[in-house]
C-alpha atoms as an extended CHARMM CRD file, in Angstrom:
* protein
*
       159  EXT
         1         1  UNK       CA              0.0000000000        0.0000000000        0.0000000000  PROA      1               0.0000000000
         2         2  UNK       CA              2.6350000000        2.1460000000        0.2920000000  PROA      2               0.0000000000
         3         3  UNK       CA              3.4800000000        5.3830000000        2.4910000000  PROA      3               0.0000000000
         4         4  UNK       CA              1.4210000000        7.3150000000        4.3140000000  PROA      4               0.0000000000
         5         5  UNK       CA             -1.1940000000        7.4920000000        7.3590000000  PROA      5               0.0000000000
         6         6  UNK       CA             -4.2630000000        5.2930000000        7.6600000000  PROA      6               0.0000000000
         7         7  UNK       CA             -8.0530000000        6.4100000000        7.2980000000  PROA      7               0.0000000000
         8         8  UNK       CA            -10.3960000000        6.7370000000       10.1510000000  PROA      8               0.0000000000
         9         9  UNK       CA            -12.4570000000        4.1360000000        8.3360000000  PROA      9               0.0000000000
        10        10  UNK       CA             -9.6000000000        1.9380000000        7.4530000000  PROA      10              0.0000000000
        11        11  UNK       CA             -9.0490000000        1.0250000000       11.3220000000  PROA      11              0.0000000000
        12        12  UNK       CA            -12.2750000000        1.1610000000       12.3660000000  PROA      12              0.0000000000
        13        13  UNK       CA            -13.8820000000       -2.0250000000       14.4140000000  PROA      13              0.0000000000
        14        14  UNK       CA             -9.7470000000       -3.4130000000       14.5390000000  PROA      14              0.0000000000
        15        15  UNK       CA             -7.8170000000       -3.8990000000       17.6570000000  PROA      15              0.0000000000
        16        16  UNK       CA             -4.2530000000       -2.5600000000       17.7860000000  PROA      16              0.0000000000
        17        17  UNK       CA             -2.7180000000       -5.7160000000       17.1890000000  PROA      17              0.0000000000
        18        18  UNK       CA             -4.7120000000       -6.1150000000       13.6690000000  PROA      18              0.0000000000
        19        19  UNK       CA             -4.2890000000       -2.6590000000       12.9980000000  PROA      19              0.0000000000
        20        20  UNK       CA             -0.0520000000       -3.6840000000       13.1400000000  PROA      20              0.0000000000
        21        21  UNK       CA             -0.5440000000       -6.5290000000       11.0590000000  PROA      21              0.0000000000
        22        22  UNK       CA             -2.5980000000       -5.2020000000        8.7600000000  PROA      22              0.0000000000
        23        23  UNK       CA              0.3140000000       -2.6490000000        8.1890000000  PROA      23              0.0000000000
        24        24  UNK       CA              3.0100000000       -5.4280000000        8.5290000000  PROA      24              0.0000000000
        25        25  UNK       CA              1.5150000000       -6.8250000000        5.5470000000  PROA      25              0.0000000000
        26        26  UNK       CA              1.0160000000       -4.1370000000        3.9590000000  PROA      26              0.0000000000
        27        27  UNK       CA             -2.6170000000       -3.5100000000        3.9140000000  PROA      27              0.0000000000
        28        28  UNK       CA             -2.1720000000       -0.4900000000        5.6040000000  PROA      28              0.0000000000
        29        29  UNK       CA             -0.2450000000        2.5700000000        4.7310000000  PROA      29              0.0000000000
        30        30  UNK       CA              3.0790000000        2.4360000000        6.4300000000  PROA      30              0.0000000000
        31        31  UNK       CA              4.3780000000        5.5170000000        8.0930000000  PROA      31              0.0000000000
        32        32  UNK       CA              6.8310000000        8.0240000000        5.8840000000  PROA      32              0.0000000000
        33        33  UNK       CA              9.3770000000        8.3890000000        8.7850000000  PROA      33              0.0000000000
        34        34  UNK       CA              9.9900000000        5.1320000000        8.4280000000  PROA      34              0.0000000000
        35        35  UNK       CA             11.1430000000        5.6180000000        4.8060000000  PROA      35              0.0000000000
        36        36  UNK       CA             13.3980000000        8.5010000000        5.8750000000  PROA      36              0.0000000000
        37        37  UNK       CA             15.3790000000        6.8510000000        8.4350000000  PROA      37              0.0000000000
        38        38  UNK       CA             15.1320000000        3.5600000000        6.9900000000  PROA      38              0.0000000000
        39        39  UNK       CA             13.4410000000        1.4860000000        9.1240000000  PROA      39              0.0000000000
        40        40  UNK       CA             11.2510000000       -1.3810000000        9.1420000000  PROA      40              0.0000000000
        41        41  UNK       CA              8.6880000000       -3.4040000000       11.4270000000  PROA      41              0.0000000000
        42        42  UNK       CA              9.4770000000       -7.1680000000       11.1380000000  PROA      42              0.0000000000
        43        43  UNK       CA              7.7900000000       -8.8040000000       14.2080000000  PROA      43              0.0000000000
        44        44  UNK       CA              4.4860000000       -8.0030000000       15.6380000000  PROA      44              0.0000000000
        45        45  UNK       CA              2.3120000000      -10.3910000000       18.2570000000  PROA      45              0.0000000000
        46        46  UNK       CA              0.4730000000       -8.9890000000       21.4030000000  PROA      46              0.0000000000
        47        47  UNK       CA              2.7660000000       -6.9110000000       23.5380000000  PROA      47              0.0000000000
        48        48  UNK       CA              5.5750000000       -7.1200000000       20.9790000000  PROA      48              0.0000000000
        49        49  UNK       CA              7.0100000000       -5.7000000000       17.9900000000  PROA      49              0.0000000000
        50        50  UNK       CA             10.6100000000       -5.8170000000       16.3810000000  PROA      50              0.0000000000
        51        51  UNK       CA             11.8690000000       -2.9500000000       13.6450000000  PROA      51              0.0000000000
        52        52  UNK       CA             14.8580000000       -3.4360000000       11.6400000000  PROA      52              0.0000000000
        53        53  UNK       CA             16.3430000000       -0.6950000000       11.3060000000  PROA      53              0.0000000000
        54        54  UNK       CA             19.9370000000       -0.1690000000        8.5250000000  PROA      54              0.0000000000
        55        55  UNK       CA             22.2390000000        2.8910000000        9.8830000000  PROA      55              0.0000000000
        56        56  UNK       CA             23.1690000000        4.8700000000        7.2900000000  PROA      56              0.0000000000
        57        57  UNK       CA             25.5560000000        7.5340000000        6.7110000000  PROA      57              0.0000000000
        58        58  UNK       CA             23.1380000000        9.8880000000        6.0830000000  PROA      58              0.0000000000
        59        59  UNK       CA             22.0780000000        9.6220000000        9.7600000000  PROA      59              0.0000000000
        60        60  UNK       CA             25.5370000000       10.7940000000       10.7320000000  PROA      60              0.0000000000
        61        61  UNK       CA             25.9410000000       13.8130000000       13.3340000000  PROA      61              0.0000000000
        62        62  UNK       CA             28.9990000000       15.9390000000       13.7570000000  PROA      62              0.0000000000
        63        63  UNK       CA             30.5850000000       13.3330000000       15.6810000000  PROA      63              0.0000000000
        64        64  UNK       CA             31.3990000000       10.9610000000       12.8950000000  PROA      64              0.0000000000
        65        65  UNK       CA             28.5880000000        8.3070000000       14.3030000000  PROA      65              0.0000000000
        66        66  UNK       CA             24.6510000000        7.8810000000       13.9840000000  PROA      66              0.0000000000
        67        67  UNK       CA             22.8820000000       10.2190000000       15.5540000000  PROA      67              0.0000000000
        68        68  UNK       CA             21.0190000000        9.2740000000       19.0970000000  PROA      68              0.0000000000
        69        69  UNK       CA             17.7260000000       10.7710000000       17.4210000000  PROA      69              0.0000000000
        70        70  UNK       CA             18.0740000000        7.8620000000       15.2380000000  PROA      70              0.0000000000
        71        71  UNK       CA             18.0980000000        5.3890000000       18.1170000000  PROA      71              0.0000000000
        72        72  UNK       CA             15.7900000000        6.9960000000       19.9440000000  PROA      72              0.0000000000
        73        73  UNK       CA             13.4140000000        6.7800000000       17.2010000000  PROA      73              0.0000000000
        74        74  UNK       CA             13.4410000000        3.4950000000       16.5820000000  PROA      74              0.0000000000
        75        75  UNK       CA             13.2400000000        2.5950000000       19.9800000000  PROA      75              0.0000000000
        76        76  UNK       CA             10.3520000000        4.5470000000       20.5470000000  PROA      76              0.0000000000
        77        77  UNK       CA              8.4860000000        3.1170000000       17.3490000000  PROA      77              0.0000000000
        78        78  UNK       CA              9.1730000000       -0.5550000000       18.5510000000  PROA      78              0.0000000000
        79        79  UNK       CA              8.2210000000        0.8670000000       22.3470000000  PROA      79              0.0000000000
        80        80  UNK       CA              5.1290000000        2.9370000000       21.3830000000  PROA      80              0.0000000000
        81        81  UNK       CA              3.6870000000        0.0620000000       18.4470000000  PROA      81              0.0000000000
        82        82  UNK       CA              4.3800000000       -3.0800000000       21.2190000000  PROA      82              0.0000000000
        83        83  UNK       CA              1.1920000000       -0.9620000000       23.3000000000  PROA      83              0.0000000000
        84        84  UNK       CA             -0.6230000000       -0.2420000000       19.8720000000  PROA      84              0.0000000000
        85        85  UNK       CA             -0.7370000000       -4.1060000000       19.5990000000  PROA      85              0.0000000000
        86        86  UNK       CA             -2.5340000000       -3.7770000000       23.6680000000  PROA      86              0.0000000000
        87        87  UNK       CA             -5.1820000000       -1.5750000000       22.3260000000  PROA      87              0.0000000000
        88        88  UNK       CA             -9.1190000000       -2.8110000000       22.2470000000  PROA      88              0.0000000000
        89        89  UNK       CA            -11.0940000000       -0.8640000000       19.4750000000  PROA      89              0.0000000000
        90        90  UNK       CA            -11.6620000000        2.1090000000       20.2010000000  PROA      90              0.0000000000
        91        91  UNK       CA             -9.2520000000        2.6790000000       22.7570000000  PROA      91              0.0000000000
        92        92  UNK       CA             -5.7870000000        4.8890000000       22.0620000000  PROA      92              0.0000000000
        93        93  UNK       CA             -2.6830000000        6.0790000000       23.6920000000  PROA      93              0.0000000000
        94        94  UNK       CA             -0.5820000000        8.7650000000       23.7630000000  PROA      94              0.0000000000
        95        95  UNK       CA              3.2220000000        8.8870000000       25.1820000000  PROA      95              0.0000000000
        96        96  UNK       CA              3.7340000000       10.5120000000       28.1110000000  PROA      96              0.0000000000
        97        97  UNK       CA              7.6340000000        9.5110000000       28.9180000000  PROA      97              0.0000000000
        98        98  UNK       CA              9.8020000000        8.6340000000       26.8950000000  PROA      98              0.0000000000
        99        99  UNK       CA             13.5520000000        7.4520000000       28.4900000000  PROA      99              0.0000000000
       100       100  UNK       CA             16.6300000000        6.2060000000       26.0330000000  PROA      100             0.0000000000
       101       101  UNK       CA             20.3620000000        5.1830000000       27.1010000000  PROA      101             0.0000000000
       102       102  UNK       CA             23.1700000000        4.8890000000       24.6690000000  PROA      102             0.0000000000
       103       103  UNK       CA             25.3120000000        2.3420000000       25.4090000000  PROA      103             0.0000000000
       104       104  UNK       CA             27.4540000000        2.4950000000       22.3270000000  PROA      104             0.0000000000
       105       105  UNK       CA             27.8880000000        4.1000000000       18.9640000000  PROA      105             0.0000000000
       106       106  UNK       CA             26.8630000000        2.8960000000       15.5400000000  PROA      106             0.0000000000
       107       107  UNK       CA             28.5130000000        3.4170000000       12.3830000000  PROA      107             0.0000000000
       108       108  UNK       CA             27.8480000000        2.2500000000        9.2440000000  PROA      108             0.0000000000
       109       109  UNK       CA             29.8850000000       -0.3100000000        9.5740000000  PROA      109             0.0000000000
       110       110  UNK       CA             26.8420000000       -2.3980000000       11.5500000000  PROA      110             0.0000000000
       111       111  UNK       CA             25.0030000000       -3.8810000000        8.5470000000  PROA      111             0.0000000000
       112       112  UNK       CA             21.3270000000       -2.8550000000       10.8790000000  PROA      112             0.0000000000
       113       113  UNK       CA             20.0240000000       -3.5040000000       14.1960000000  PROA      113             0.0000000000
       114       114  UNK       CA             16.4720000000       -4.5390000000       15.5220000000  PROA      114             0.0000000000
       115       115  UNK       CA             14.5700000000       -2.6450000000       18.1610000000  PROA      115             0.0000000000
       116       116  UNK       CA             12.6550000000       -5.0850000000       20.2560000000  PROA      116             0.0000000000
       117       117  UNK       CA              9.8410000000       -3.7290000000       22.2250000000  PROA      117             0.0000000000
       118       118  UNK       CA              7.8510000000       -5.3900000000       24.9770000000  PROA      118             0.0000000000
       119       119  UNK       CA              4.9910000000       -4.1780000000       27.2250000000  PROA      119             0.0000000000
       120       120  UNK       CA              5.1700000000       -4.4260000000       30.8580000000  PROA      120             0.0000000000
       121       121  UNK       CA              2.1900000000       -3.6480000000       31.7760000000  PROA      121             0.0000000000
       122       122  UNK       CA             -1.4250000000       -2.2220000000       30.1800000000  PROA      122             0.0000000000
       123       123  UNK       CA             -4.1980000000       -1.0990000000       32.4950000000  PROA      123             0.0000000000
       124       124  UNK       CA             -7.3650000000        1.0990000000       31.7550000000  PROA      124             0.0000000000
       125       125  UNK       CA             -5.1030000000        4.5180000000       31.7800000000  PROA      125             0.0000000000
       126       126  UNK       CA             -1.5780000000        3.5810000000       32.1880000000  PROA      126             0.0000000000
       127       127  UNK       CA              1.0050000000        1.3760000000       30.1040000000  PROA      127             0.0000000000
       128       128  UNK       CA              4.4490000000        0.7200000000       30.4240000000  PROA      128             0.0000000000
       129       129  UNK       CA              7.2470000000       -0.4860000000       27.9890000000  PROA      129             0.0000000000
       130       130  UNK       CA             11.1790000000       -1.5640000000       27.0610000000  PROA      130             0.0000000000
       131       131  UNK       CA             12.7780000000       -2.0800000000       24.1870000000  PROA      131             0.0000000000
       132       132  UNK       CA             16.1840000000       -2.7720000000       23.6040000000  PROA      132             0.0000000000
       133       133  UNK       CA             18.3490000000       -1.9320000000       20.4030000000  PROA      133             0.0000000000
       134       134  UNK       CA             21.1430000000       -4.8520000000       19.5670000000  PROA      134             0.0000000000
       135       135  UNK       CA             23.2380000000       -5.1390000000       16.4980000000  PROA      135             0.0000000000
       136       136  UNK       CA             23.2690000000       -9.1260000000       14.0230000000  PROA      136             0.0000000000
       137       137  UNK       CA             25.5350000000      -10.1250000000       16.7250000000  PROA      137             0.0000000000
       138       138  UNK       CA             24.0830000000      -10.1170000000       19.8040000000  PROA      138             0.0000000000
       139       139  UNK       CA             25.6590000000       -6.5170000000       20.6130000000  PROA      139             0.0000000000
       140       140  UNK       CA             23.4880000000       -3.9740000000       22.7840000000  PROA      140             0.0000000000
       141       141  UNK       CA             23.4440000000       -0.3860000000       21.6240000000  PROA      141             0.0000000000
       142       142  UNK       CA             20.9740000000        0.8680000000       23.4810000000  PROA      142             0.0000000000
       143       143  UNK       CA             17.7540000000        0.4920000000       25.4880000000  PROA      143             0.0000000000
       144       144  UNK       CA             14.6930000000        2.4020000000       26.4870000000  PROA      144             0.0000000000
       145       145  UNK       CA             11.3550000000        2.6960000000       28.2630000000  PROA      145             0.0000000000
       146       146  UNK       CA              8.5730000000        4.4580000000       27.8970000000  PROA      146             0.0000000000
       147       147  UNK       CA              4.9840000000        5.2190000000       29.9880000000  PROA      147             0.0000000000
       148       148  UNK       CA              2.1050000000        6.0160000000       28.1210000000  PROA      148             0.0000000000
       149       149  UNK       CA             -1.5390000000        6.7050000000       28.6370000000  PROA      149             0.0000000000
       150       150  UNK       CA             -4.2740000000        4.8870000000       27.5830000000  PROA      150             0.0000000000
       151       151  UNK       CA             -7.8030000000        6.1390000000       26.7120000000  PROA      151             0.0000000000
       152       152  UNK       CA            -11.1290000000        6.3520000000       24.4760000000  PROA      152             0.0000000000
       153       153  UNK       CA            -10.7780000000        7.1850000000       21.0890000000  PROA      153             0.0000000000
       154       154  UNK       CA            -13.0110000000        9.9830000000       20.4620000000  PROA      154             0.0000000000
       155       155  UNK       CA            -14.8100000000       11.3400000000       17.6080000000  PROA      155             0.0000000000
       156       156  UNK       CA            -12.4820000000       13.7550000000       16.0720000000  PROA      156             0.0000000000
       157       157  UNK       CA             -9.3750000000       11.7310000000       17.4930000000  PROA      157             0.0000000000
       158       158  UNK       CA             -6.9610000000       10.8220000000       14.4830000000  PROA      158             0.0000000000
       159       159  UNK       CA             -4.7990000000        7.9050000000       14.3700000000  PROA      159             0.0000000000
């Protein structure tokens, strides 16, 4: 389906976990940020989702490495989609915290590395994340959390 941002009516009725999969297959527009940083979901089952994401040198800073906006973003996509995937219809969330450590610098010189999110816990108002960003071999490069809330979509809410 290509790039973009899904219809009202196109995720109406769906949990958040369909919603992901419909986009994992590709039945749903997949965001254009992705595209930009060059990223990619892989993985999605309840309270879980994996993105692959392939540093490249256009993600550089100043510094000669990739930029921790980079890392943070993928971590948050993996973090914020593994609650999507909590979500009954109708219901939404929003993040309220979001917390990344850099453990170590990527270069292009690591051929990608997969953000792997995973929900704590999801309540009525409140749910909590990790994820943790680790290179083909095994190597952390960083990890994150997040806390977001959880409510009732309403009428003029987009997704």
């Amino acid at each position: 389906m290509g790039c973009g941002v899904a219809k009202p009516e196109q995720v109406a009725g769906k949990t958040g976990l369909e919603i992901m999969q419909a986009m994992l297959c590709g039945e749903l527009p997949y965001p254009p940020m992705a595209k930009t940083l060059d990223f990619t979901i892989i993985e999605v089952a309840a309270g879980r989702t994996v993105f692959q994401g392939t540093p490249k040198f256009g993600h550089y800073n100043p510094l000669g490495s990739v930029h921790g906006g980079w890392f943070a973003t993928l971590l948050d996509s993996a973090l914020g989609c593994a609650v999507q995937t909590m979500m009954s219809p109708g219901r939404g969330y929003t993040t309220a915290e979001l917390g990344v450590n850099l453990v170590r610098a990527i270069t292009t010189k690591v051929p990608r590395v997969r953000a792997q999110g995973r929900v704590l816990h999801c309540g009525r108002q409140l749910a909590t994340a990790e994820a943790r960003l680790i290179g083909p071999d095994g190597t952390l490069y960083a990890h994150g959390t997040t806390t977001c809330l959880v409510f009732e979509l309403g009428r003029t809410t987009k997704i």
